[in-house]
C-alpha positions in Angstrom: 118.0 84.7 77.0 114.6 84.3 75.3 113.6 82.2 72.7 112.3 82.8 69.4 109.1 82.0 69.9 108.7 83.5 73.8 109.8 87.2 72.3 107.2 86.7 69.4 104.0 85.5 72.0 105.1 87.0 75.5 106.6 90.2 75.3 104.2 92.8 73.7 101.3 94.0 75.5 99.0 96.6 74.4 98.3 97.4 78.4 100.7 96.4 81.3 99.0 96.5 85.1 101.1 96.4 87.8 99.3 94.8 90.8 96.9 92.4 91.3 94.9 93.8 93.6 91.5 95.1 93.8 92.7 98.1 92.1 94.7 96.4 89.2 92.2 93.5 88.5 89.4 95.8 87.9 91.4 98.0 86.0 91.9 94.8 83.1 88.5 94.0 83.7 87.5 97.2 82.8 89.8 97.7 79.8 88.9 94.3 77.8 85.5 95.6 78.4 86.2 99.0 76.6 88.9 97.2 74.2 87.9 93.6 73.1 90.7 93.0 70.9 93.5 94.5 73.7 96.2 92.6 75.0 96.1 93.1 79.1 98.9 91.8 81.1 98.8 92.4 85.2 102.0 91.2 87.2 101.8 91.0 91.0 105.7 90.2 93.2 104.0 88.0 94.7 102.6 84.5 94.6 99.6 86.0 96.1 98.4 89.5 95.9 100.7 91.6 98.1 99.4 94.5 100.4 95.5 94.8 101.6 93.1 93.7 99.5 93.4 89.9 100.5 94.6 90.6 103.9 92.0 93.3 105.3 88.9 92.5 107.9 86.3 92.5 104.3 84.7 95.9 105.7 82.7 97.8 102.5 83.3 100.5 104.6 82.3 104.8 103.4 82.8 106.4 106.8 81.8 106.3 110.4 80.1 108.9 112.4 83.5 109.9 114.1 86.0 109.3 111.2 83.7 111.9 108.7 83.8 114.4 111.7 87.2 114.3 112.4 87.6 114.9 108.2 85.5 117.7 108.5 87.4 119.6 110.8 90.6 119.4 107.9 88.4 119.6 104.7 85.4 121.2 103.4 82.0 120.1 103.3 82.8 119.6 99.6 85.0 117.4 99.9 83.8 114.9 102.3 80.6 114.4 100.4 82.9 114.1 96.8 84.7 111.2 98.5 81.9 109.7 100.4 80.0 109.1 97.1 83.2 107.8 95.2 83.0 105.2 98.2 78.9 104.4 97.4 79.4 104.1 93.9 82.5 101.6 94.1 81.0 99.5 96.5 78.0 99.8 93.9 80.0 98.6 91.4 81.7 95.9 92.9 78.3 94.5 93.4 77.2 94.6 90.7 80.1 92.9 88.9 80.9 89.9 91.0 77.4 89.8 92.7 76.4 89.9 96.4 76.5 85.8 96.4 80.1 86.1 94.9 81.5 87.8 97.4 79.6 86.8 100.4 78.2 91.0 100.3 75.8 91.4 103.8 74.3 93.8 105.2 74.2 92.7 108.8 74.7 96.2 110.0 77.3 98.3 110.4 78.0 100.0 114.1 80.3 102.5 116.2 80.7 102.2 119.7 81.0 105.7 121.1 83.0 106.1 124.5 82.5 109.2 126.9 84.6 111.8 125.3 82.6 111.5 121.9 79.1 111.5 123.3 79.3 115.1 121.6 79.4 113.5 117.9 75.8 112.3 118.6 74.1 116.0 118.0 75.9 115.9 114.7 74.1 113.0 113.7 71.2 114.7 112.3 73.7 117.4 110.4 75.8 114.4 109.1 72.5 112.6 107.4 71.5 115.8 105.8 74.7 116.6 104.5 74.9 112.9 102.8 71.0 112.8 102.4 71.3 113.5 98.4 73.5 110.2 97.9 72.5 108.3 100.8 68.8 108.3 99.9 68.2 107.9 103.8 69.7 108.7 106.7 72.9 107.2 107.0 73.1 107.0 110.9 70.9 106.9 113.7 71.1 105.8 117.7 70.9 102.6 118.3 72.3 102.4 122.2 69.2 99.7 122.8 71.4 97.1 121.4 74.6 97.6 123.4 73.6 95.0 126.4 72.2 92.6 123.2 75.7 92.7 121.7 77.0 91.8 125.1 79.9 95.2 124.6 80.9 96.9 127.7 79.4 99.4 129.1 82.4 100.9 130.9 83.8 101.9 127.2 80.8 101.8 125.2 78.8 104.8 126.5 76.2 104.9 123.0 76.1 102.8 119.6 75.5 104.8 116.4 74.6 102.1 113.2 75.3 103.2 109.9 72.7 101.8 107.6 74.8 102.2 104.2 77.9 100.2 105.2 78.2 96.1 104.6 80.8 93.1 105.2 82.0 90.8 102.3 84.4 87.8 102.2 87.9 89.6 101.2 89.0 86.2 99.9 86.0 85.2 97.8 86.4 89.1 96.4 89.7 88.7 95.1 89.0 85.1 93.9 85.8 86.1 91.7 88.1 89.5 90.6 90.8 87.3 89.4 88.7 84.3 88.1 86.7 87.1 85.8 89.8 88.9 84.8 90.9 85.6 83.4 87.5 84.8 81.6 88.0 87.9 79.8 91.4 87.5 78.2 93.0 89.3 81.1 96.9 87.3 81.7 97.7 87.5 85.1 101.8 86.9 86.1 102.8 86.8 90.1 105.9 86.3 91.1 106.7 89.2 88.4 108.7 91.8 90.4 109.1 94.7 88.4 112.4 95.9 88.7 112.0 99.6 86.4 110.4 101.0 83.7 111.5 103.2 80.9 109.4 105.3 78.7 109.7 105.3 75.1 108.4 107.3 72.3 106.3 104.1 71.2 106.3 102.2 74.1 107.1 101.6 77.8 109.6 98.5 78.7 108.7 97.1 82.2 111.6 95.0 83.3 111.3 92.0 85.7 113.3 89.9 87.7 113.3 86.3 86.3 114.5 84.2 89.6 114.4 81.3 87.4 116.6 82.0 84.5 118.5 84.9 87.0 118.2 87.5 84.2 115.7 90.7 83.6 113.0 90.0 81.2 112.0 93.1 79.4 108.7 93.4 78.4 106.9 96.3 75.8 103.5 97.7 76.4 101.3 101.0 75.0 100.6 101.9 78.8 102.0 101.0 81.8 99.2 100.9 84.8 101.0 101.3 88.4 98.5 100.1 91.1 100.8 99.0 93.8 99.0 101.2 96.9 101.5 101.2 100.0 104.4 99.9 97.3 104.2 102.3 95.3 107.0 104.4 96.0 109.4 101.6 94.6 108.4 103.0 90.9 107.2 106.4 91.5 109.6 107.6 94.1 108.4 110.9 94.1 104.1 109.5 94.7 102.7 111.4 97.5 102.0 108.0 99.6 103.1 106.8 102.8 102.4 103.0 103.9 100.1 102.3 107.0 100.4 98.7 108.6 96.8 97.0 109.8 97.7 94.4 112.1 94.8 91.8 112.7 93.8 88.7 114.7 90.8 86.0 114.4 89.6 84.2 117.4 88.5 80.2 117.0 84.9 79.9 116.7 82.9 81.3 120.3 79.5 79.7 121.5 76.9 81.4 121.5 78.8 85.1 120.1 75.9 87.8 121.0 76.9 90.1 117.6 77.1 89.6 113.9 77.8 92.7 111.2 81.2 94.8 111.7 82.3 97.7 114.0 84.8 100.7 114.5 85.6 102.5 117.3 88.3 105.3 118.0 87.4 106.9 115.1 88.2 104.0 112.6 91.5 103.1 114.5 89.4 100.0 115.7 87.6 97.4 113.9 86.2 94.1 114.6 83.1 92.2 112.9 81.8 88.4 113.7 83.1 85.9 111.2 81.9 81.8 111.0 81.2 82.8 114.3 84.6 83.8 115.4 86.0 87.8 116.2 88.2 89.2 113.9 89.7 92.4 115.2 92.1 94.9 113.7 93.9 98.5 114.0 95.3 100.0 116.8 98.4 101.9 114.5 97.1 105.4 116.0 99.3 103.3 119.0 102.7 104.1 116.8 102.2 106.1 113.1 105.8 106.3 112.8 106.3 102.7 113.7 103.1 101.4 111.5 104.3 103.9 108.5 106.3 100.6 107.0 105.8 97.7 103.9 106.8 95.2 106.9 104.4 92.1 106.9 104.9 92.0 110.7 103.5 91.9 114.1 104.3 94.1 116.8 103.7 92.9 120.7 102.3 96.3 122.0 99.7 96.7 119.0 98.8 93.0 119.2 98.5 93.0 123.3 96.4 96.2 122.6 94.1 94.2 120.4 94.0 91.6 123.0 93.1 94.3 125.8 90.2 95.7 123.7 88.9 92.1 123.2 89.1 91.2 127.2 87.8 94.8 128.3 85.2 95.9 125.5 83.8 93.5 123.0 84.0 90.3 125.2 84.3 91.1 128.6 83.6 87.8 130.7 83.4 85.3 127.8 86.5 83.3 127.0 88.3 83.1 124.0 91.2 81.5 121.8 93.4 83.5 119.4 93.4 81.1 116.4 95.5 83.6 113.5 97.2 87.0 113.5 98.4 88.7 110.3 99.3 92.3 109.2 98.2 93.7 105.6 99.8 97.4 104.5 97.5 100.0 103.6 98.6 103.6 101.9 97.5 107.0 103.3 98.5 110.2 102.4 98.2 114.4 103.7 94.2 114.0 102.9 92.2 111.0 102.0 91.5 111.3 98.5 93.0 108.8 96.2 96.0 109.3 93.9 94.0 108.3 90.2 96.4 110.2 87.8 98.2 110.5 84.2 102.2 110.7 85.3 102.8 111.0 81.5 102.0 110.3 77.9 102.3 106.4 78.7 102.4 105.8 82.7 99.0 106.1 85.1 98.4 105.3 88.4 96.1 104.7 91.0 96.4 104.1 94.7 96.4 105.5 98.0 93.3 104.4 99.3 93.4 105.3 102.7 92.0 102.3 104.0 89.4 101.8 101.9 90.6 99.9 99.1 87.1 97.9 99.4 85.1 100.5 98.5 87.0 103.1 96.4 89.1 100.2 94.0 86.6 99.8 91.9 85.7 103.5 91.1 89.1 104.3 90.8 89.6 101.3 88.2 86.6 103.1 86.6 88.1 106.2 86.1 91.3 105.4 85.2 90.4 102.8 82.4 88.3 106.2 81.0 91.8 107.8 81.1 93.5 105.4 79.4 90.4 104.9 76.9 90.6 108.4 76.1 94.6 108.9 75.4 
């Protein structure tokens, strides 16, 4: 039972955001921007965000060699480029927002060890760089197998290295952190531990209701528009969203002496990732292992991806040089039948954007971007 006084200040909202994520933050950044005088709530379940965007490897990743291949052969030309450049210009943003210092942004390089059986992708390279030339501004790979014995990588796996010279690394933490501290500079009120139960939508207004654990009752709030940027969750309030959860399991080593490699990797066409980190390996993927298994919003580990991870660490990224697993964790991603995101108006009061496919990093804040110019519009 609400008060007086808490139905008069904390009920009515001109814009509700559901998720607190890269996605959702940028999205109330973006509308106090465009609406000074608006009232922006977001609510996230969970004490912390929930999902990817604080429990990723902090890859500003647009696309390996491999990976924009393999897309290639499923979608046009068209296409590829379209979503390669909404990649550029959210990373672009995202920059330019929080700043490079904010965020801990480098460019340290960005690499892909190539095995045996895709030596062929290296005579693509030079179509590849034309094909992106006209965003890219250079060429967006080249060879680089000189630095394979630097790095100290196998040479039984890795059979050629190809850098990509437009992707970066950033702190995933300090990201979220500087999204959440300028959300709140600008008015933005942020609620976690708010899970949204339903919504309804009205003629005037939408009511979002949420479970109050506290007071064991459903608080009912009232907004204009009702924002859902829940990713991999999102099928809990759009049942019908064309979106199917991907689990990224991860694990961090404790710092290694003398570690021959900074920047991040990918391998396997994406599947694999691993960068240096305070002078630790973090290393992620492996769900191409078990899609049906990995298709879940479990926060779990799984032995066979996790002894996979520690196989590839043994065999191609430190063979010979000891190590210590200090963390694992998993973080859910969302994918769908292609790889474009789902940025859309359900109806007169309800948008939402999500399915990222992985790269939340780079596409969140472009996708913020266009749906605050939806909602700006209505």
């Amino acid at each position: 039972m609400l008060s007086y006084w808490e139905q008069q200040s904390f009920t009515q909202y001109n814009h509700i955001i559901i998720g607190a994520g890269i996605i959702g933050l940028s999205l109330a950044i973006e509308l106090r921007e465009k609406q000074p005088n608006a009232t922006v709530l977001v609510l996230e379940r969970g004490l912390l965000p929930t999902g990817a965007s604080s429990r990723n490897a902090g890859f500003a990743c647009m696309g390996s060699a491999t990976e924009l291949i393999g897309d290639l052969n499923h979608s046009t030309e068209d296409e590829v480029i379209t979503l390669f450049e909404k990649r550029k210009k959210g990373l672009e943003l995202l920059r330019k927002r929080l700043g490079d210092n904010a965020i801990a942004y480098k460019e340290q390089g960005s690499y892909e060890l190539i095995s045996a059986k895709e030596i062929p992708v290296l005579d693509k390279i030079d179509y590849l760089n034309q094909l992106l030339l006209h965003i890219t501004k250079k060429p967006a790979f080249k060879i680089a197998i000189d630095k394979i014995d630097a790095f100290g990588f196998s040479r039984t796996h890795t059979q050629s290295l190809i850098e990509n010279t437009c992707e970066g690394e950033l702190d995933s933490g300090k990201m979220l952190r500087a999204l959440t501290d300028m959300a709140m500079q600008k008015g933005v009120e942020i609620k976690t531990g708010a899970d949204v139960i339903k919504f309804e939508e009205e003629e005037q207004q939408v009511m979002v209701a949420i479970k109050d654990p506290f007071r064991n009752e459903v608080l009912v709030l009232k907004a204009d528009t009702l924002s859902i940027c829940t990713n991999a969750f999102t099928k809990k309030l759009l049942p019908d969203a064309d979106v199917r959860p991907g689990r990224g399991q991860v694990l961090i080593t404790e710092p290694i002496n003398n570690l021959k490699f900074k920047g991040i990797f990918h391998f396997d066409e994406g599947y694999y990732y691993f960068r240096e980190i305070d002078g630790r390996v973090l290393l992620g993927g492996g769900r191409n292992l078990d899609f049906e298994g990995e298709a879940t919003t479990a926060f779990e580990l799984t032995e066979q991806i996790q002894t996979e991870l520690e196989k590839k660490l043994n065999e191609i990224i430190l063979p010979h040089t000891p190590y210590t697993i200090a963390q694992r964790w998993s973080g859910i991603m969302a994918f769908g039948p292609t790889k474009q995101p789902i940025v859309k108006q359900f109806s007169e009061r309800v948008y939402g954007g999500f399915r990222m496919g992985g790269m939340g990093v780079a596409l969140g804040s472009e996708v913020a971007t266009s749906l605050a110019g939806m909602i700006s519009e209505r």
